[in-house]
C-alpha positions, 0 to 999 in steps of 0.5 A: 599508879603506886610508887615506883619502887624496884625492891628485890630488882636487880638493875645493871647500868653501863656507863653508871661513873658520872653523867646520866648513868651516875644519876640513873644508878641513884635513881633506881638505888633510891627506890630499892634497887639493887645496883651493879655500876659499871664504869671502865672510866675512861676519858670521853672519846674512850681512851684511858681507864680508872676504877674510881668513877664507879666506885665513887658512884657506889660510895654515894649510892651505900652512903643512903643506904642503898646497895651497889657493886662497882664493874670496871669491865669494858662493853667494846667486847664480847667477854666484857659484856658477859664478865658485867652480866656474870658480876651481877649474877655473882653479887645479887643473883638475878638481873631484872633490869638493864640500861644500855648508858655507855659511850663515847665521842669521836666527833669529825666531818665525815671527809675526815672521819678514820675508821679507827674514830668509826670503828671505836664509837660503834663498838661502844654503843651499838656493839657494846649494847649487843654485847651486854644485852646478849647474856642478859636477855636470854637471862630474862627469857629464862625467869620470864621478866625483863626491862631493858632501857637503851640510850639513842639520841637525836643525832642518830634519829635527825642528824648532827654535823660531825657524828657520822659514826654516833649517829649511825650507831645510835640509830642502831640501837633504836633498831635494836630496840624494835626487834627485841620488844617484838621477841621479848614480848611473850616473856614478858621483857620490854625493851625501850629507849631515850633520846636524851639532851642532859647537860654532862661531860659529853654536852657541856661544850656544845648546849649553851650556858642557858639550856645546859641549866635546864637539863640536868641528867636529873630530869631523865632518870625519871623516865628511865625508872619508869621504863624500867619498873614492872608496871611499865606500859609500853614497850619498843617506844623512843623518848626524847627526854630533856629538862622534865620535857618528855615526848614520843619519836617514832617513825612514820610514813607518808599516805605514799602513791602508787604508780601503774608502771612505775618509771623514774620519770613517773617517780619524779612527777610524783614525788612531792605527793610521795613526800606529802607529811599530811599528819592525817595521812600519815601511818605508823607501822609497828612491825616489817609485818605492818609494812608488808600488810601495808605495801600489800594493800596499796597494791591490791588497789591496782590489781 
């Protein structure tokens, strides 16, 4: 593969004034990329906000030479997304390249959780993610051309005691990030995601001295700009991405049973074998279409 290098590329970053975004927006900066970095640099459960993280970030990035412009708009609401998307229109133009980075904490059991702490964690990632992808991918639909990266985690895939609300949320994002590839493959927009573990202001009280070592924000941008460059390969996929490790996360499912007459106490005598993980009788759907072809089949088999 040639040099990853994104000259004349346009790339917005949300949540670009310090952890992973910081190090994505000098990633992508580094090889050509033209940069909007945005940031309302608030505190990390969300509240509060400065203009310096951005513009600091975009001070680094025109210290190399690159080229940057700093956004402090909010993604929580519709005008933010679009006054974000507008701004790199404004300063460049175009927009190529999008990575869907910022969030906040709102952490607490379940029992416990208000919905102010659930309301405010989903319109940052999930409704944040709609609200700026929305104005920019139908500007990719437009030019024929378009990378979107969003940011899920493994809370949201596997679980984490305490994050009802950011789990729910980042599990919507790799949702998200199915449907859009299927709708954005004839023109040209593919759209992944990661599942990052970095050591930031949001990890550095829960990873452990150890780890946190290992897992620079660093190491993940490297697979962002990759996901994001024209010569990328794959589209609708979920990485876990931490310390150089890379793997796929993807969802599966069983061989499955089918049950003539179906009843609750059929299910139940059955439901170790519905359960069965056999990594070789396992299936991998790629669409609702799939699943119904699948569905569809198992059931003809008893017709």
């Amino acid at each position: 593969m040639s040099d990853i290098r994104f000259d004349g590329r346009v790339a917005i970053i949300t949540g670009a004034g310090g952890g992973l975004g910081r190090s994505h927006a000098l990633e992508l900066a580094r090889r050509g990329a033209q940069v909007l970095v945005n940031d309302l640099g608030g505190a990390v459960d969300g509240s509060g906000s400065s203009l310096s993280a951005a513009d600091l970030v975009v001070a680094e990035i025109t210290a190399f030479g690159g080229i940057a412009v700093a956004n402090h708009d909010s993604v929580a609401i519709a005008e933010g997304g679009a006054a974000i998307v507008q701004a790199a229109i404004d300063a460049f133009g175009r927009v190529d390249i999008l990575v869907n980075n910022a969030g906040i904490l709102r952490d607490k059991a379940f029992h416990k959780m208000d919905d102010t702490m659930i309301t405010a964690v989903i319109d940052v990632h999930l409704k944040g993610a709609f609200n700026v992808t929305g104005p920019a991918y139908r500007l990719m639909r437009e030019q024929g051309y378009g990378r979107i990266v969003s940011t899920s985690s493994a809370s949201g895939l596997f679980g984490n005691f305490g994050q009802a609300n950011y789990g729910a949320a980042k599990a919507g994002l790799a949702g998200l990030t199915r449907v859009l590839a299927l709708e954005g493959a004839s023109h040209n927009i593919k759209v992944n995601a990661i599942a990052p573990i970095a050591r930031t202001r949001m990890t550095e009280d829960i990873l452990g001295e150890d780890l946190a070592s290992k897992v620079s924000p660093e190491t993940v941008s490297p697979v962002v700009a990759y996901l994001a460059h024209e010569e990328c390969l794959v589209s609708g996929h979920i990485y876990s991405v931490a310390g150089g490790h890379v793997s796929r996360i993807f969802v599966a499912e069983t061989d499955g049973v089918t049950i003539p007459g179906i009843t609750a106490e059929k299910v139940g005598a059955k439901i170790t074998l519905i359960g069965d993980i056999d990594p070789d009788r396992q299936k991998v759907p790629a669409s609702l279409e799939d699943e119904t072809t699948i569905i569809a089949k198992a059931l003809a088999e008893i017709a």
